[in-house]
N, C-alpha and C positions, 0 to 999 in steps of 0.2 A: 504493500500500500504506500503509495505519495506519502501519505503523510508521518509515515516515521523515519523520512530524512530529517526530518527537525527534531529528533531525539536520539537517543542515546542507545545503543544496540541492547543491554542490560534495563532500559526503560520501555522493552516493547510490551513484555508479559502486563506488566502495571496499566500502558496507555490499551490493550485489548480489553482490561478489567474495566478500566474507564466509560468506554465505546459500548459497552455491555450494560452498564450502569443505563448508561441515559437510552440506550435503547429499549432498555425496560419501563422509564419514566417516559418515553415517548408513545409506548403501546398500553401502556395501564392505565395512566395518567397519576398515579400513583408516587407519592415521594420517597425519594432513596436515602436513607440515613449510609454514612459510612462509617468505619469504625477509624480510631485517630489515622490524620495523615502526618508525615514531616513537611514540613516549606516547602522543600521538591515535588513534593508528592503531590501538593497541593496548588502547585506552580502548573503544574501537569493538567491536574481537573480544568484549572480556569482557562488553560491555553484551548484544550478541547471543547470544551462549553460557551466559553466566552463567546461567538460567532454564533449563538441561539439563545441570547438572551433574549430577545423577541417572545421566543418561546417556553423557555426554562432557565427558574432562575438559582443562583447557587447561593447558600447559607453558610455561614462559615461560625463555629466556638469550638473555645477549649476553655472555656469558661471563666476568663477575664479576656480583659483587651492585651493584656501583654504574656499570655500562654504561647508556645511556640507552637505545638502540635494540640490538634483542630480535628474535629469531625464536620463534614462538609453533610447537608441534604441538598440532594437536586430534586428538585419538583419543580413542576406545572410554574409558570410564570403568575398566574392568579391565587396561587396557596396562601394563607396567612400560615407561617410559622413563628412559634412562639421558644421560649428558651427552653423550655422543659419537651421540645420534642427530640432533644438531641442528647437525651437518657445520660447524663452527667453525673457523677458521684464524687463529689470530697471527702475523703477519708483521713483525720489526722492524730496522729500520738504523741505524746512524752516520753523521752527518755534523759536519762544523765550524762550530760556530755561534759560533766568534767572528770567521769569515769569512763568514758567509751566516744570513741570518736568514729561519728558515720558520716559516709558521701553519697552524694549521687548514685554510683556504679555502687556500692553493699545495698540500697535499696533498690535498683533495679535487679540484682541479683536474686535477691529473697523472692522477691515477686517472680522472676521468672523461673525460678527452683519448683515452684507451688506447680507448674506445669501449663501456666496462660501464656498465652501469645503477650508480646510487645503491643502486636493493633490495638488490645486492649487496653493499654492504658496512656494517661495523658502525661501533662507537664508533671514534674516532681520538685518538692521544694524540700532542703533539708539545712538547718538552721538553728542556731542556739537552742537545741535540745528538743526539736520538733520538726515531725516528718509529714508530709503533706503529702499528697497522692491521688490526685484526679484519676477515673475510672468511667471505664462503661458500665452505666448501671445494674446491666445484669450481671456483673461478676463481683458487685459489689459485698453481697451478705458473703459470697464464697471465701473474698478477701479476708473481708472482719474477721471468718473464723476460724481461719487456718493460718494466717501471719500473723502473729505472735512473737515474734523473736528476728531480729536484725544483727546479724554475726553475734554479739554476747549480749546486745540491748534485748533485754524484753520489753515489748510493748501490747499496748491494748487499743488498738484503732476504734475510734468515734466516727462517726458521720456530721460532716460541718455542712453550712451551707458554700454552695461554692464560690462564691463573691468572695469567702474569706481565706481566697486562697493565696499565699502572702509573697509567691513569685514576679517579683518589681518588673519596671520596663527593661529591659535591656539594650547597652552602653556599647555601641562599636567607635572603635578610633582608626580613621582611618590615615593611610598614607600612599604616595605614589612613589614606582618604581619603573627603573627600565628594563626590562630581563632580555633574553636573547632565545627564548623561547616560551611557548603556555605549558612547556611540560611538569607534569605537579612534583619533579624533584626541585625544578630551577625557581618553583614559586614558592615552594615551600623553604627553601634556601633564604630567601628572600624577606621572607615574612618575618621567620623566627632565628633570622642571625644566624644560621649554622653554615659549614663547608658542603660543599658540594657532596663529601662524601659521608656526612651523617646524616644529611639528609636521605639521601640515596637508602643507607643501612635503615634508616628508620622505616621509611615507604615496603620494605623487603623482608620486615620485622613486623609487617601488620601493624604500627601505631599508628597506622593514620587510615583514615575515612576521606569518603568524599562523597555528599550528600546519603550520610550515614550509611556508610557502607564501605566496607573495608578493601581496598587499594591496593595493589604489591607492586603493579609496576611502577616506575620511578618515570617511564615517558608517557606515561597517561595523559593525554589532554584537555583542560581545564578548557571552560567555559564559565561567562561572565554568569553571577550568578553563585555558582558553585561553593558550599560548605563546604570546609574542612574540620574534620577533628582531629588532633594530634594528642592522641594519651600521655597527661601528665603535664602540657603545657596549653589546655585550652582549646577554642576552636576560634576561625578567622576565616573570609569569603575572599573572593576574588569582585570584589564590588564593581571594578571598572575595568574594561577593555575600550584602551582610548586611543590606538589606529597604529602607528610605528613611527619612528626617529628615522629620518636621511639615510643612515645607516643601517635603516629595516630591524630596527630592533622594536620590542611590543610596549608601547606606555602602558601601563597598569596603575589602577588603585587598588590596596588591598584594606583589609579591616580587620581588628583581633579585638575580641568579645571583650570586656574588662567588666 
């Protein structure tokens, strides 16, 4: 098909689920909830959609305005959707964290040990002694009663509303560079001050993602747009592709999360 020149060879199976989606919502009339996407993923539905808003429109939470990962409904262009169609759960606990220190990755972990899918859940906030946990609602009591314990924290997950869920906007800084190719070792080089060749080992060592999804090759070629994560020091986009220097070398802007 034409149209997945404009994507990613690894982004076909996803833009088929897509195409599948709204042609469900176009023979039912029926709205499609989905379950979270990532920014890419989500970059994807509206690139597809976008050119039928005439006819279908797309809904987007993750349950504030500054959640990253979002469940989308497409429906009918005349649907009233409301916040509660988009089966949302806050789940948050206490722990002592001047005896046990958690992150991000020991709570995505726990959750994913219990046997659920990722789809399933949303933004995570983890913070002076309190773990936060957006969810699809239907996996919500299953949560409550089986996660109990976070590496040596034990906890006891409540049900919050989800407005109170305490993940702030988020802070990119960005900068411009010249590189002499898009390949994600020469950008990644670039971003995080390393040599050409720790970059290289890192990309080959699996520490890095790109649009959450783990990367080995070192000549992968980046598009404007494009997350990165680097385990251990963050993540950072590829914000601008701004044309080439005399010397054909690429301007770039890039950005690191702070």
């Amino acid at each position: 098909m034409e149209i997945y020149q404009h994507f990613r060879k690894d982004e076909q199976g996803f833009i088929d689920q897509v195409l599948a989606w709204k042609e469900h919502v176009e023979k039912t009339y029926q709205p499609k909830l989905t379950d979270f996407l990532d920014p890419r993923e989500q970059q994807i539905v509206e690139m597809l959609i976008g050119s039928q808003r005439d006819v279908l429109a797309l809904h987007k939470s993750g349950g504030t305005a500054h959640t990253e990962r979002k469940r989308i409904i497409i429906a009918p262009i005349y649907d009233e959707i409301e916040e509660q169609d988009f089966a949302l759960t806050l789940m948050q606990a206490a722990y002592q964290d001047k005896f046990i220190s958690l992150t991000h990755r020991d709570v995505m972990g726990a959750f994913l040990s219990l046997g659920v899918k990722r789809k399933k859940l949303g933004d995570i906030h983890v913070a002076s002694g309190i773990v936060q946990i957006i969810m699809s609602s239907d996996i919500a009591a299953y949560i409550k009663a089986n996660l109990t314990a976070i590496k040596k924290a034990k906890i006891a997950l409540e049900e919050r509303p989800v407005v109170n869920f305490l993940g702030g906007e988020k802070y990119w800084a960005e900068a411009d560079h010249t590189v002499s190719s898009l390949r994600l070792d020469a950008i990644l080089k670039e971003i995080y001050k390393l040599s050409r060749k720790d970059a290289t080992n890192a990309i080959t060592k699996s520490l890095v993602k790109v649009n959450y999804k783990t990367v080995e090759n070192p000549a992968y070629q980046l598009q404007e747009g494009d997350i990165l994560s680097f385990r251990g020091k963050g993540r950072s986009k590829l914000a601008g592709i701004n044309g080439k220097t005399k010397k054909e070398k690429w301007k770039i802007t890039t950005a690191i999360l702070k």
